[in-house]
C-alpha atoms as one frame of an Amber mdcrd trajectory, in Angstrom:
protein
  64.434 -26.073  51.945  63.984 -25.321  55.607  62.305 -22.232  56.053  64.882
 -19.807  58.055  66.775 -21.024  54.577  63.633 -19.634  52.731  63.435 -16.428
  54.604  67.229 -15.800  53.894  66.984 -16.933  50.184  64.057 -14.573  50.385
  65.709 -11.454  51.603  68.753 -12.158  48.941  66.571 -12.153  46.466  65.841
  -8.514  46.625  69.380  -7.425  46.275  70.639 -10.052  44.084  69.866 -13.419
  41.785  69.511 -16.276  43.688  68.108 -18.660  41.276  71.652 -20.537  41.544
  73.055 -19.447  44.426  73.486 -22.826  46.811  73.369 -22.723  50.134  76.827
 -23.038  50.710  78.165 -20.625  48.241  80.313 -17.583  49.760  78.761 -14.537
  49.015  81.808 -12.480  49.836  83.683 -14.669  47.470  81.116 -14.104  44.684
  81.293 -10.589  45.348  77.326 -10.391  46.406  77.818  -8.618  49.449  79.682
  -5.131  50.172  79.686  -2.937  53.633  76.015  -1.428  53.416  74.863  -4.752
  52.499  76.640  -6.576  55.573  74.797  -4.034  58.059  71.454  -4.363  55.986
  72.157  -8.104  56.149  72.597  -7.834  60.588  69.513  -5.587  60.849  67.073
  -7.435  58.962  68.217 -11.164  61.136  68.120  -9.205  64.324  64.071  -7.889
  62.737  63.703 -11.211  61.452  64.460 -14.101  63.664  63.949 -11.481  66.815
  67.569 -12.117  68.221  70.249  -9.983  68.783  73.799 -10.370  66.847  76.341
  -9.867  69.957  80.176  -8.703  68.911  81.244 -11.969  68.983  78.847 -13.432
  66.671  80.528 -10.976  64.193  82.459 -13.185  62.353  82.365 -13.629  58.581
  82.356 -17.348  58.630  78.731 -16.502  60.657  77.487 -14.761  57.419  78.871
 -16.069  54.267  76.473 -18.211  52.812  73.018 -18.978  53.713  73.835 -22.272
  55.574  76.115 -20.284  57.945  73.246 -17.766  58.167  70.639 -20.077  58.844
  72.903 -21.760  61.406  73.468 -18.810  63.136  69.645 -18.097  63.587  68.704
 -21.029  64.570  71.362 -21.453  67.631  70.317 -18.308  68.470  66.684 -18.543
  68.170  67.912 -22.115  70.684  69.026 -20.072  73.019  66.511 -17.867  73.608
């Protein structure tokens, strides 16, 4: 496991079990993730990986699993 994957399996981990959550399972679809988590979620990458989420990155296909998350981050973190 790459470690942006580790930091976001990480973070899950304190709201939720994520001893069998894969990296491409939908956490909207699994019902992980409501509103207050979603903004929790956008706060801590913007802390974390020290990028900023623009309006357009907004999309839930961006955040729905770790391997979109982790994808995200790091084409960010690329274009810094």
């Amino acid at each position: 496991m790459d470690d942006t994957k580790g930091k976001i399996r990480t973070f899950f981990s304190r709201f939720f079990r994520t001893s069998e959550l894969k990296d491409a399972d939908d956490i909207f679809a699994l019902g992980f993730v409501n509103s207050l988590f979603a903004m929790q979620l956008v706060t801590w990458l913007e802390k974390e990986f020290l990028f900023t989420i623009n309006d357009e990155d907004l999309d839930i296909q961006n955040f729905n699993s770790i391997e979109a998350i982790s994808g995200l981050a790091q084409s960010a973190g690329a274009s810094r």
